[in-house]
C-alpha positions as CSV (number, residue, x, y, z in Angstrom):
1,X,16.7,-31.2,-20.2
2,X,16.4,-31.0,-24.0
3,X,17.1,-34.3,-26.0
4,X,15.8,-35.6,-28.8
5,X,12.7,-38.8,-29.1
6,X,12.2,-39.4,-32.4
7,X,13.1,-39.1,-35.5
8,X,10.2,-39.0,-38.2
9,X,12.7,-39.5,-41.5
10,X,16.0,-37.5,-41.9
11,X,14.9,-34.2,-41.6
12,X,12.2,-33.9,-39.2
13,X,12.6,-34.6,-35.4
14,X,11.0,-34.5,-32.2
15,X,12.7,-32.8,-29.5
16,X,11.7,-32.9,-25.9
17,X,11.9,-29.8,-23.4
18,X,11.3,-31.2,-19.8
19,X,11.7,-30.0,-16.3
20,X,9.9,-30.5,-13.0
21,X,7.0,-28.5,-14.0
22,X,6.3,-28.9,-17.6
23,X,7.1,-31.6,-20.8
24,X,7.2,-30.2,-24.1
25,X,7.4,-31.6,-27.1
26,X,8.0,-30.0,-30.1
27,X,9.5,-30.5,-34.0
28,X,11.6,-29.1,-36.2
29,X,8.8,-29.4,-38.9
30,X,6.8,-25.8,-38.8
31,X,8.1,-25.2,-35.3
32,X,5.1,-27.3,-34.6
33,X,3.9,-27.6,-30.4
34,X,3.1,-31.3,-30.2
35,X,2.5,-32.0,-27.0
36,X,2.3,-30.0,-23.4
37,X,2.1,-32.1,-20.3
38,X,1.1,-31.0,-17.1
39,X,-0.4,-31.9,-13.9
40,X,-4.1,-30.7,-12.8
41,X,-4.4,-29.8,-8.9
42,X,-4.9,-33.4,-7.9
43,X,-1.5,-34.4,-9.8
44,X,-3.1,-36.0,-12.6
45,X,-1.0,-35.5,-16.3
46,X,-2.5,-34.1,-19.0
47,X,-1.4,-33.2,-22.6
48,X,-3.2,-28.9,-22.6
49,X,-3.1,-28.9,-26.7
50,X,-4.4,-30.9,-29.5
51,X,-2.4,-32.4,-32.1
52,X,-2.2,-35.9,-34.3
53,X,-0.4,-39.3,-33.8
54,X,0.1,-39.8,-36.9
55,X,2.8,-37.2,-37.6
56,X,2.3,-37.1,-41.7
57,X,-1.5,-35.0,-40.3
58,X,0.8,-32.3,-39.9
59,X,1.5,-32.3,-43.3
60,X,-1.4,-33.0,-44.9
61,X,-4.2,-31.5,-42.8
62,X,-5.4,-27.6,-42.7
63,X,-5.8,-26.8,-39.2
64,X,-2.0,-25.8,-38.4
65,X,-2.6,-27.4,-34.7
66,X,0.7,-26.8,-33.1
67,X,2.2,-24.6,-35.8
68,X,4.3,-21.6,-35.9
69,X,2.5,-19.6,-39.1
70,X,4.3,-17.0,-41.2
71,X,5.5,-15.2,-43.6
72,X,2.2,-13.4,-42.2
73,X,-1.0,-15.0,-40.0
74,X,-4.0,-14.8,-40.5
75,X,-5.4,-13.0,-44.3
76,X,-4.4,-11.2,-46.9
77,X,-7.4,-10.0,-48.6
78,X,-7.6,-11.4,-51.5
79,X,-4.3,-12.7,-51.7
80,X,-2.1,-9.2,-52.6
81,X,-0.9,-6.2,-50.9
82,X,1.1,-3.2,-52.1
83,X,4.7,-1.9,-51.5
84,X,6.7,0.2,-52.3
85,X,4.8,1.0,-55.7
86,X,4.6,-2.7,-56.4
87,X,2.1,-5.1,-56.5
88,X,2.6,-8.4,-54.9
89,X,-0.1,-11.2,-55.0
90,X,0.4,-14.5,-53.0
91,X,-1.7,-17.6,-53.2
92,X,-5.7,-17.6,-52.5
93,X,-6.6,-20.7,-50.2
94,X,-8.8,-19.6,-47.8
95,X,-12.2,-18.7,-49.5
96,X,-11.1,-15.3,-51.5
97,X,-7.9,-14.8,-49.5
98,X,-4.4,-16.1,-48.7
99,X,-4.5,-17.4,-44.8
100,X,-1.3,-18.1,-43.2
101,X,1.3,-17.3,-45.3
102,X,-0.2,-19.3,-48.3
103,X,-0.1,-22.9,-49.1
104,X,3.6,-24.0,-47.9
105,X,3.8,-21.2,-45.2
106,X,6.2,-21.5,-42.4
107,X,3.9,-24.7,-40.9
108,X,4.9,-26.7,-43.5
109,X,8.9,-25.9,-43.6
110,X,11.6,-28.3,-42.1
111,X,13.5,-25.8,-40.1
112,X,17.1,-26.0,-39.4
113,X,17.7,-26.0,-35.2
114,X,20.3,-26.3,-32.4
115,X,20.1,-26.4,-28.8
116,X,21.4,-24.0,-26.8
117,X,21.4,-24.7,-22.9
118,X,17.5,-24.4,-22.1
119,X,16.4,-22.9,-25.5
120,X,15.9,-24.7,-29.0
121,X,16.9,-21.9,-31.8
122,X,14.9,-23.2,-34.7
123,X,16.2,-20.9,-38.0
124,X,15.3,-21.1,-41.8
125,X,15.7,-18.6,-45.1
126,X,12.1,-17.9,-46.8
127,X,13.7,-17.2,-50.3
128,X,13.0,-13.9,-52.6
129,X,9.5,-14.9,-53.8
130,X,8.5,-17.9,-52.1
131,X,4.8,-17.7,-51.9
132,X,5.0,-14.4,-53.3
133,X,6.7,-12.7,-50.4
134,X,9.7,-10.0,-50.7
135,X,13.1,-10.3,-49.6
136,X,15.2,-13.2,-48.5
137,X,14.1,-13.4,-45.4
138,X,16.1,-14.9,-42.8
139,X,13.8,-16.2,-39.6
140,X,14.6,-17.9,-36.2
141,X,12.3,-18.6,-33.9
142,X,13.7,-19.1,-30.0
143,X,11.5,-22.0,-27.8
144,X,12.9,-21.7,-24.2
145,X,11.4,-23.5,-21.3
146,X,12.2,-22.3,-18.0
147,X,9.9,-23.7,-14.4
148,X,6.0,-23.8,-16.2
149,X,6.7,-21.2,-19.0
150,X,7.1,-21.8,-22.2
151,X,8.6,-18.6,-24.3
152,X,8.9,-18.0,-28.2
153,X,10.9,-15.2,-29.6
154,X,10.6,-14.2,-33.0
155,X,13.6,-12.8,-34.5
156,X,13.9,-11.3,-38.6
157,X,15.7,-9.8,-41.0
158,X,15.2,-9.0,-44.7
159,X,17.4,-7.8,-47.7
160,X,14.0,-6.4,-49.2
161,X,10.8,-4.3,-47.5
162,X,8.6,-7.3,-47.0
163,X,5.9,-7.9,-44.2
164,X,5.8,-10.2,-41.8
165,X,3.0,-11.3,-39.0
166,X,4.3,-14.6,-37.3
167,X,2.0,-16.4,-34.5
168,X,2.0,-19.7,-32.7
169,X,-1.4,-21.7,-33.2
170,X,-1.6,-23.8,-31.1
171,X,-5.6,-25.5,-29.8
172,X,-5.5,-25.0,-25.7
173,X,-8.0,-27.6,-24.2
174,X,-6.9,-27.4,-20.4
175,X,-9.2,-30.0,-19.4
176,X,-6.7,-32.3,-21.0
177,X,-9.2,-32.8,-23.7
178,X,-12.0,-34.3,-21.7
179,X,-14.5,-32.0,-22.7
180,X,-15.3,-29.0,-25.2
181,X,-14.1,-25.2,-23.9
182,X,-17.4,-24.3,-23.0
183,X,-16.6,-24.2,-19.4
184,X,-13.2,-22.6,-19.7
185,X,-12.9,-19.1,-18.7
186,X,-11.5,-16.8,-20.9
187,X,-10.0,-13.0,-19.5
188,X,-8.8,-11.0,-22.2
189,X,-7.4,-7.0,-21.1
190,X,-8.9,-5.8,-24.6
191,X,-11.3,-2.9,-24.6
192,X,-11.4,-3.5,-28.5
193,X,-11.8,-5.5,-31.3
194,X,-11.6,-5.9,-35.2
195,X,-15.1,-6.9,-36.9
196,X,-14.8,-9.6,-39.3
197,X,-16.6,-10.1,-42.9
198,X,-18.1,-13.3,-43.7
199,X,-14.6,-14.8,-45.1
200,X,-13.5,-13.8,-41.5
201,X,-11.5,-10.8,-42.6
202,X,-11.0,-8.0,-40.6
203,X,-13.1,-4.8,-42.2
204,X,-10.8,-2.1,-41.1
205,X,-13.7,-1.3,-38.6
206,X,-13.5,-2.2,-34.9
207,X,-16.3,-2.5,-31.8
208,X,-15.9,-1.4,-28.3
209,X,-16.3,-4.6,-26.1
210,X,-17.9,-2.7,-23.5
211,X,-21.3,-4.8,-23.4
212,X,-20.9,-7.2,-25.8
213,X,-20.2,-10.7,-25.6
214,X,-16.8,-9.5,-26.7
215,X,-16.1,-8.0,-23.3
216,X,-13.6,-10.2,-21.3
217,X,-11.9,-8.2,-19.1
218,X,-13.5,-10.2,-16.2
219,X,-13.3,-14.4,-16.3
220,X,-16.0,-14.8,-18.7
221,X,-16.7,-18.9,-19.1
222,X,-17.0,-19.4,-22.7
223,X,-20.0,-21.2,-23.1
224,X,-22.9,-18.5,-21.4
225,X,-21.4,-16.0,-24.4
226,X,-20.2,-17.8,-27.4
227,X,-23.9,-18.2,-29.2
228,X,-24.8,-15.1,-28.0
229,X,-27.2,-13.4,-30.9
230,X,-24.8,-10.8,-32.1
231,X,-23.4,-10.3,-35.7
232,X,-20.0,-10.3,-35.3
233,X,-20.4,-13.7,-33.8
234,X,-22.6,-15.3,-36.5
235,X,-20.0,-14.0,-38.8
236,X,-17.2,-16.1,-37.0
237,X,-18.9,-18.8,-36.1
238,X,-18.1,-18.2,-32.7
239,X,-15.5,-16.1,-31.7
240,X,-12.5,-15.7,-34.7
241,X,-11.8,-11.8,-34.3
242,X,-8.3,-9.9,-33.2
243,X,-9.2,-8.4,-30.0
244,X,-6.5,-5.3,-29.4
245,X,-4.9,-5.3,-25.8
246,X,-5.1,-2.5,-23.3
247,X,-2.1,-3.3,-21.1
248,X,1.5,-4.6,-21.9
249,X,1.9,-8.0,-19.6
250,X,-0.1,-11.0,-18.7
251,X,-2.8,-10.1,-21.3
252,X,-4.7,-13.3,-21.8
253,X,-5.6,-15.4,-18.8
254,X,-7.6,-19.2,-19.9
255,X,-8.7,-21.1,-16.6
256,X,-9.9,-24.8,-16.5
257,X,-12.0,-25.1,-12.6
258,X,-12.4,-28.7,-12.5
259,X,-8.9,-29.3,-13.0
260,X,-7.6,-26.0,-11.7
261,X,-5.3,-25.6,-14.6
262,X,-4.5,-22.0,-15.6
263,X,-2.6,-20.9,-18.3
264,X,-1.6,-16.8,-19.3
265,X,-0.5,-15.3,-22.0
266,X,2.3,-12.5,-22.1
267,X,3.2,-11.0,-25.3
268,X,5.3,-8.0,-27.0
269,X,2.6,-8.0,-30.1
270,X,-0.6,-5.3,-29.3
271,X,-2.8,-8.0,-29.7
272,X,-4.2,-11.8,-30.4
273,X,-6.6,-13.1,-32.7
274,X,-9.0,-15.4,-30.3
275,X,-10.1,-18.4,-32.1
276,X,-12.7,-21.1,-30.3
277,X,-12.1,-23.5,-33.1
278,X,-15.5,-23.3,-34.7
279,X,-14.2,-25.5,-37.8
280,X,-13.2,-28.1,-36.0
281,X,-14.2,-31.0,-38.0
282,X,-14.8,-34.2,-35.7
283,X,-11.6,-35.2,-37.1
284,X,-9.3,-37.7,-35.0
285,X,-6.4,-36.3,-32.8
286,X,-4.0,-37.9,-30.3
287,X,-4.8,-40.6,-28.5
288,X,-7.9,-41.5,-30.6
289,X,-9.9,-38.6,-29.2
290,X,-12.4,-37.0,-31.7
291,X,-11.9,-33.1,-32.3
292,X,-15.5,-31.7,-32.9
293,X,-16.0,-27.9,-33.0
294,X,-14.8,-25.6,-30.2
295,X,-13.2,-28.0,-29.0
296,X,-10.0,-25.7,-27.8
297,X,-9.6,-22.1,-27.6
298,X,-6.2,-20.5,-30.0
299,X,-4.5,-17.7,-28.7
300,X,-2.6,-16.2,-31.7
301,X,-0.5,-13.0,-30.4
302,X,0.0,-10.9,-33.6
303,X,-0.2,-7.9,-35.4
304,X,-3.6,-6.5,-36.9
305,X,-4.0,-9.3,-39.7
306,X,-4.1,-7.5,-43.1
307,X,-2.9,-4.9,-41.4
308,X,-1.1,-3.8,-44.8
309,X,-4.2,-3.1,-46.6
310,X,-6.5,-1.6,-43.9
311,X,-3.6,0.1,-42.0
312,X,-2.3,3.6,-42.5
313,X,1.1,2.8,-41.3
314,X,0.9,-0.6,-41.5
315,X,2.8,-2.0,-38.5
316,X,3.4,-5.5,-40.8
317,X,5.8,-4.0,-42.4
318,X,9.6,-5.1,-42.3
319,X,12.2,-2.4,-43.9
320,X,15.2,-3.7,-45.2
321,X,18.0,-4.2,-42.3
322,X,15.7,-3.7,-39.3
323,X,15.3,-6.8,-37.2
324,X,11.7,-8.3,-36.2
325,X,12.1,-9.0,-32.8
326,X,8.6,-10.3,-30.8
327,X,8.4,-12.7,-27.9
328,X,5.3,-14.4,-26.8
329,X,5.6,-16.4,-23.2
330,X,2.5,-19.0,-22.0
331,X,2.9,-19.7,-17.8
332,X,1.0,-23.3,-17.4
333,X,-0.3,-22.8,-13.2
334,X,-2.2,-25.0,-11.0
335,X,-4.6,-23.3,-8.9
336,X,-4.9,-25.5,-5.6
């Protein structure tokens, strides 16, 4: 069932998915995730992401919990890529680069939406130029829920060559946000990943996970690896770094033991920046809970970001009258 709860003022809404598995809550305001409830293996109900109760945090805070991100996630370095010839430069608000599509990216749009039978087709037009992007781009993004999975598709065109690199962000805490992620377990079907500079932008250079604390392609509990003394990690923070898959289903797996709550991550994109929230702030979420660092673990299924400047064929890139079309599924289990 798909109604309807709330209206913020009127333009924005929150609109409830629901079946016997799952309750989601989203809005029409960035495509925002604001809440995901589900039971643990003793039946208990728990909200799986973080997010604010005070809905105006969505528009005024930086962390884009919840939020679909576009035109393109993740950097540009230093705010301008080439096309075509031409020289396009978009905002700089994220140390020397633009970060997430630039300061009113898709996360901070109203979006128009209808509901079709299970599905909520969110749609808007990114004008010629708005935040420095080509084309008129016309976007929909498709939230179906169906038993415990939740599925987005991504769907674009443009009357212009543009780019375009969309991603969900939402912060996973499976324990319900009870504790940090520290005793999550992360798999991740990567034998791959792109190094980061110190403005956590990818170099153009990638490691072999093989025998780092990168490698995840075993259960790998967060917290024996993620202040491991290794570069790449001091450079993030943690972990912040696009790890490339090496298979084409089911290619993230996060687990929760104590509650038995598992969650896996199927995607069309070749890969997924893996963020453990290392700028967390302490700042206040739902229900009153505090939000310190690493507090949740992002999965953000993309393409390579910057992958226009480091790229030789850049696979950002959206030619005039071909369609985007990219679909990213998360299955919410209970391991008994």
């Amino acid at each position: 069932m798909i109604q309807v709860i709330d209206k913020i003022d009127d333009k924005i809404d929150l609109i409830e998915m629901k079946n016997d598995d799952l309750t989601v809550v989203v809005s029409n305001y960035g495509c925002t995730i604001i809440k995901i409830l589900m039971k643990d293996k003793d039946d208990n109900v728990d909200d799986v992401v973080l997010g604010y109760d005070d809905f105006s945090d969505y528009q005024t805070k930086d962390a884009y919990l919840g939020a679909l991100v576009g035109r393109t996630a993740n950097r540009i370095g230093k705010g301008k890529f080439s096309l075509n010839g031409q020289t396009y430069s978009l905002p700089i608000n994220n140390g020397p680069n633009c970060l997430h599509g630039g300061i009113r990216g898709f996360s901070y749009q109203i979006f128009d939406y209808k509901i079709v039978d299970n599905s909520i087709e969110f749609s808007y037009l990114s004008k010629d130029g708005e935040e420095g992007y080509p084309g008129n781009l016309k976007f929909k993004a498709i939230y179906t829920l169906d038993k415990e999975t939740l599925t987005i598709q991504y769907l674009a065109t443009s009357d212009k060559d543009t780019i375009i690199n969309i991603t969900n962000h939402s912060y996973f805490n499976l324990s319900g946000a009870k504790e940090d992620i520290y005793n999550h377990q992360l798999l991740v079907h990567s034998n791959k990943y792109a190094c980061i500079d110190s403005d956590g932008l990818p170099t153009g250079k990638y490691n072999e996970v093989k025998g780092t604390p990168f490698d995840f392609n075993i259960m790998t509990k967060i917290g024996d690896v993620i202040d491991c003394d290794d570069e790449q990690i001091k450079l993030g923070a943690g972990f912040d770094h696009p790890f490339i898959f090496n298979q084409y289903k089911d290619q993230v797996e996060l687990f929760h033991e104590t509650t038995g709550r598992k969650l896996t991550v199927c995607t069309t994109l070749p890969g997924a920046q893996i963020y453990t929230a290392n700028y967390l702030d302490g700042r206040i979420g739902k229900y009153g809970i505090n939000y310190p660092r690493r507090f949740a673990v992002c999965i953000e299924t993309q393409n390579l970001p910057d992958a226009i400047n480091i790229e030789e064929h850049p696979t950002t890139i959206l030619k005039k009258g071909e369609t985007y079309d990219e679909t990213t599924s998360y299955k919410f289990e209970v391991i008994k």
